[in-house]
Every structure is written in structure tokens, then in C-alpha cells.
TIRO-95960 format. One line per field, with one value per atom (N, C-alpha, C): residue in one letter; x, y, z; atom name. Coordinates in Angstrom, 2 decimals. Each point is the difference from the previous one (the first is absolute). Layout:
type <- (A;...)
c1 <- (X;...)
c2 <- (Y;...)
c3 <- (Z;...)
atom <- (CA;...)
***
This chain:
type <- (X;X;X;X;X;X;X;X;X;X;X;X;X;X;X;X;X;X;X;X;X;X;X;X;X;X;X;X;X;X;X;X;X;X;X;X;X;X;X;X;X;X;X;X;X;X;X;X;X;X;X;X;X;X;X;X;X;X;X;X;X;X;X;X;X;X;X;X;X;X;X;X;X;X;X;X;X;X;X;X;X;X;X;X;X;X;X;X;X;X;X;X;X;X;X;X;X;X;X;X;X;X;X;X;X;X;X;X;X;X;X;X;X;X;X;X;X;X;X;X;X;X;X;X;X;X;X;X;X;X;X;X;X;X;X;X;X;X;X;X;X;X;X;X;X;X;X;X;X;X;X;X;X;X;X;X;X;X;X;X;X;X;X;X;X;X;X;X;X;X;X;X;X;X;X;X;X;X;X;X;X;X;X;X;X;X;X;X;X;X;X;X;X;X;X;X;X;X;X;X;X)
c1 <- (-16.59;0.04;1.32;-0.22;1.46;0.53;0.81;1.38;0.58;0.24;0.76;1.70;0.76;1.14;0.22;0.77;0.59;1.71;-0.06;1.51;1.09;-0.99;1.42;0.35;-1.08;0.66;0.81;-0.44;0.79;1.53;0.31;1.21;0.50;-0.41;0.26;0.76;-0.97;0.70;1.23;-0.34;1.04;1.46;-0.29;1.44;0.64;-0.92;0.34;0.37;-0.61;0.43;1.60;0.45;1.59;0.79;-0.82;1.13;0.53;-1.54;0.35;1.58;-0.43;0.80;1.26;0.42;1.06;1.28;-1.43;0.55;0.33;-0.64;0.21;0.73;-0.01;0.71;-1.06;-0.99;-0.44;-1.81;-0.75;-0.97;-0.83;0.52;-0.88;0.34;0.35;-0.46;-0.88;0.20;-0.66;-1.32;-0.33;-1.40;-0.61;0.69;-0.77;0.05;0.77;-0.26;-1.28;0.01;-1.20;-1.25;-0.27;-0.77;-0.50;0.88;-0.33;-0.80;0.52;-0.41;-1.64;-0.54;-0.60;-1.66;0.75;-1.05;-0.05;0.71;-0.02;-0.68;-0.34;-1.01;-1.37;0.09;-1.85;-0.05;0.55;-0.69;-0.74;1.17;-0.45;-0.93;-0.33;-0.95;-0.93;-0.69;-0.78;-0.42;1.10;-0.82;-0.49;0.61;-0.26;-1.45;-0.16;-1.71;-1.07;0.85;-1.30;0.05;0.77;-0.66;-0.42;-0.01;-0.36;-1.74;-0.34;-1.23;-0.52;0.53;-0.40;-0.45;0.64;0.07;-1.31;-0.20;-1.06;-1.03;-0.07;-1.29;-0.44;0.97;-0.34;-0.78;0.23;-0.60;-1.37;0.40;-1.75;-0.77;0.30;-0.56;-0.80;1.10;-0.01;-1.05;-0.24;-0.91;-0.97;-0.17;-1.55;-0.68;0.62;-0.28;-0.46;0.67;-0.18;-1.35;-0.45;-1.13;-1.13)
c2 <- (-135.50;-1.29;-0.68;-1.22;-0.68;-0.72;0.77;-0.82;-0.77;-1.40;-1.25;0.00;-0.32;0.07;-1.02;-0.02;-1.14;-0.23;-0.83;-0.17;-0.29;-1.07;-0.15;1.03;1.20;0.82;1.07;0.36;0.63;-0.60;-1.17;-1.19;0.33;0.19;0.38;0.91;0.98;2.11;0.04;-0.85;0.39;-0.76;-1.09;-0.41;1.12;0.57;0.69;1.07;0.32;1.40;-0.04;-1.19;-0.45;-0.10;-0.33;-0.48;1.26;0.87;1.17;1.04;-0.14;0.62;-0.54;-1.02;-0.94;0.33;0.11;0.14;1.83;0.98;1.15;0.99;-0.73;0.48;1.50;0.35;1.66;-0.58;0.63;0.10;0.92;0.73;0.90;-1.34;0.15;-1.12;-1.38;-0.33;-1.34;0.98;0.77;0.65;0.45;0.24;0.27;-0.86;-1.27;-1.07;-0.55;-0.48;-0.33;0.53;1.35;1.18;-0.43;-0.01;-0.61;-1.28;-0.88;-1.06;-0.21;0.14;0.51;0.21;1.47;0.63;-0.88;-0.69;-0.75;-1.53;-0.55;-0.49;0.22;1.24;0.57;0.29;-0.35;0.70;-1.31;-0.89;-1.44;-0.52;0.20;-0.28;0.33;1.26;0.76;-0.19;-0.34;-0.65;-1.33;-1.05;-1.37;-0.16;1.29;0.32;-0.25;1.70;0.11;-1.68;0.01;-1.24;-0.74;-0.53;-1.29;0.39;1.25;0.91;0.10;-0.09;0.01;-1.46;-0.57;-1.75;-0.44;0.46;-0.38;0.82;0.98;0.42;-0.25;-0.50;-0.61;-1.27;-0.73;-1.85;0.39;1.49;-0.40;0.21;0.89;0.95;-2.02;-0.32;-1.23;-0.79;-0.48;-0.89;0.72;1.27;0.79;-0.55;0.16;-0.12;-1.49;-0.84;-0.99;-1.00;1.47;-0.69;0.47)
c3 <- (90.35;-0.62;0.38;0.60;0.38;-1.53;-0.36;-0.71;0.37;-0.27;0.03;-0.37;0.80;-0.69;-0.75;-1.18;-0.88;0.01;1.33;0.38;-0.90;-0.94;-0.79;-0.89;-0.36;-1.00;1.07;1.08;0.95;-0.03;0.18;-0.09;-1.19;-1.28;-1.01;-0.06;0.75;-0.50;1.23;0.82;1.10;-0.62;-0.91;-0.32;-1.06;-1.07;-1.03;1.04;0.46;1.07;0.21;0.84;0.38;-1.28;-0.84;-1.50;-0.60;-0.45;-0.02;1.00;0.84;1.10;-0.33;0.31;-0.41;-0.84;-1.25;-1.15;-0.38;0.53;-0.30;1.16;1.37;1.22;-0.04;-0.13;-0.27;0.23;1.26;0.14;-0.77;-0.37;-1.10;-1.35;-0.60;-1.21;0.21;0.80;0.85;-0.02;0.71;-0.05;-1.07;-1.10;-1.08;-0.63;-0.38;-0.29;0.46;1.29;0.51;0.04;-0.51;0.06;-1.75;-0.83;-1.22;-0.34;0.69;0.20;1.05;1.04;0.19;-0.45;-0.97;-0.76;-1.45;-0.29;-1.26;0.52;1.37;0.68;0.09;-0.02;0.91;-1.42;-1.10;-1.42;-0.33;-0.19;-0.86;1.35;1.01;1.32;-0.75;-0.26;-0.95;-1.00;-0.76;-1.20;-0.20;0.73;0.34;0.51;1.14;0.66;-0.93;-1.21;-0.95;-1.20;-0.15;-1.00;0.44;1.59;0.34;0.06;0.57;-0.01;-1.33;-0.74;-1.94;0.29;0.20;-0.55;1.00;1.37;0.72;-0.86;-0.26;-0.41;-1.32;-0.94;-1.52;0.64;0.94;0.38;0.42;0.64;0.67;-1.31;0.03;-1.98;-0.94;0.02;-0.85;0.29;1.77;0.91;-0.25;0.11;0.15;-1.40;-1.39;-1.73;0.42;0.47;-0.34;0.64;0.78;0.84;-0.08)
atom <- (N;CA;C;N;CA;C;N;CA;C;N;CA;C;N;CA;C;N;CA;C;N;CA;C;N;CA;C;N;CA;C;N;CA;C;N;CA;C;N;CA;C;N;CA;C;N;CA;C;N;CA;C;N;CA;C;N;CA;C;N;CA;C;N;CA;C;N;CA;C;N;CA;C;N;CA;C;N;CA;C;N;CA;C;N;CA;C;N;CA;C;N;CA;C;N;CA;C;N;CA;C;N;CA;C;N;CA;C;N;CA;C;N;CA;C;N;CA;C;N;CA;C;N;CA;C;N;CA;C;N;CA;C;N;CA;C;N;CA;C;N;CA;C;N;CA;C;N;CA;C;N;CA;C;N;CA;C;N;CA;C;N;CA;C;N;CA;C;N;CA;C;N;CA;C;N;CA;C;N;CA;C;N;CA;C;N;CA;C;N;CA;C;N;CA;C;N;CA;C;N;CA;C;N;CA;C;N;CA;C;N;CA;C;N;CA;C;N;CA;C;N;CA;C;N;CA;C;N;CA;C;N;CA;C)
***
């Protein structure tokens, strides 16, 4: 399956990436920072999925009753 990139959030992590760095001079903290961050992404990704999947399937639910 081809994945699309989303430049500007790439533009995003790559600035936090430098700020990080910047700010801590230490690639190991920068990586678990970002490693935190991340996985605290692909969660709320996840849950944003399922409710929007709740919310589509309550409408159809609704259209079917109503017909």
C-alpha cells in the first residue's frame, strides 16, 4: 500500500527534532523524546479512527431507521 507523505508534519518533527537537539546537546534524549512523542501520535491517530468509525456507523444506523 503506497503511503503518502505529509510534509508539513515531517517540517514539523524535523524542526522539534533540531530544537530538541539544541536544547539538550544529547541524541539519546532527543530520541526518546521523540520516541514519546511519536507513540503519543499513533495513539490519538487511533482513537480519532475509532470514533470517527462510531460516528460513521451511528449515521448510517440512523438513514437505514429512517427509511
Amino acid at each position: 500500500m503506497k503511503r503518502l507523505i505529509n510534509w508539513k508534519e515531517f517540517a514539523v518533527l524535523f524542526i522539534v527534532i533540531g530544537g530538541l537537539y539544541y536544547i539538550t546537546k544529547s541524541w539519546l534524549i532527543t530520541g526518546g523524546v521523540l520516541a514519546l512523542l511519536l507513540l503519543i501520535d499513533g495513539l490519538l491517530r487511533q482513537y480519532d479512527h475509532k470514533k470517527r468509525g462510531e460516528k460513521q456507523a451511528e449515521d448510517i444506523k440512523k438513514k437505514l431507521e429512517e427509511e
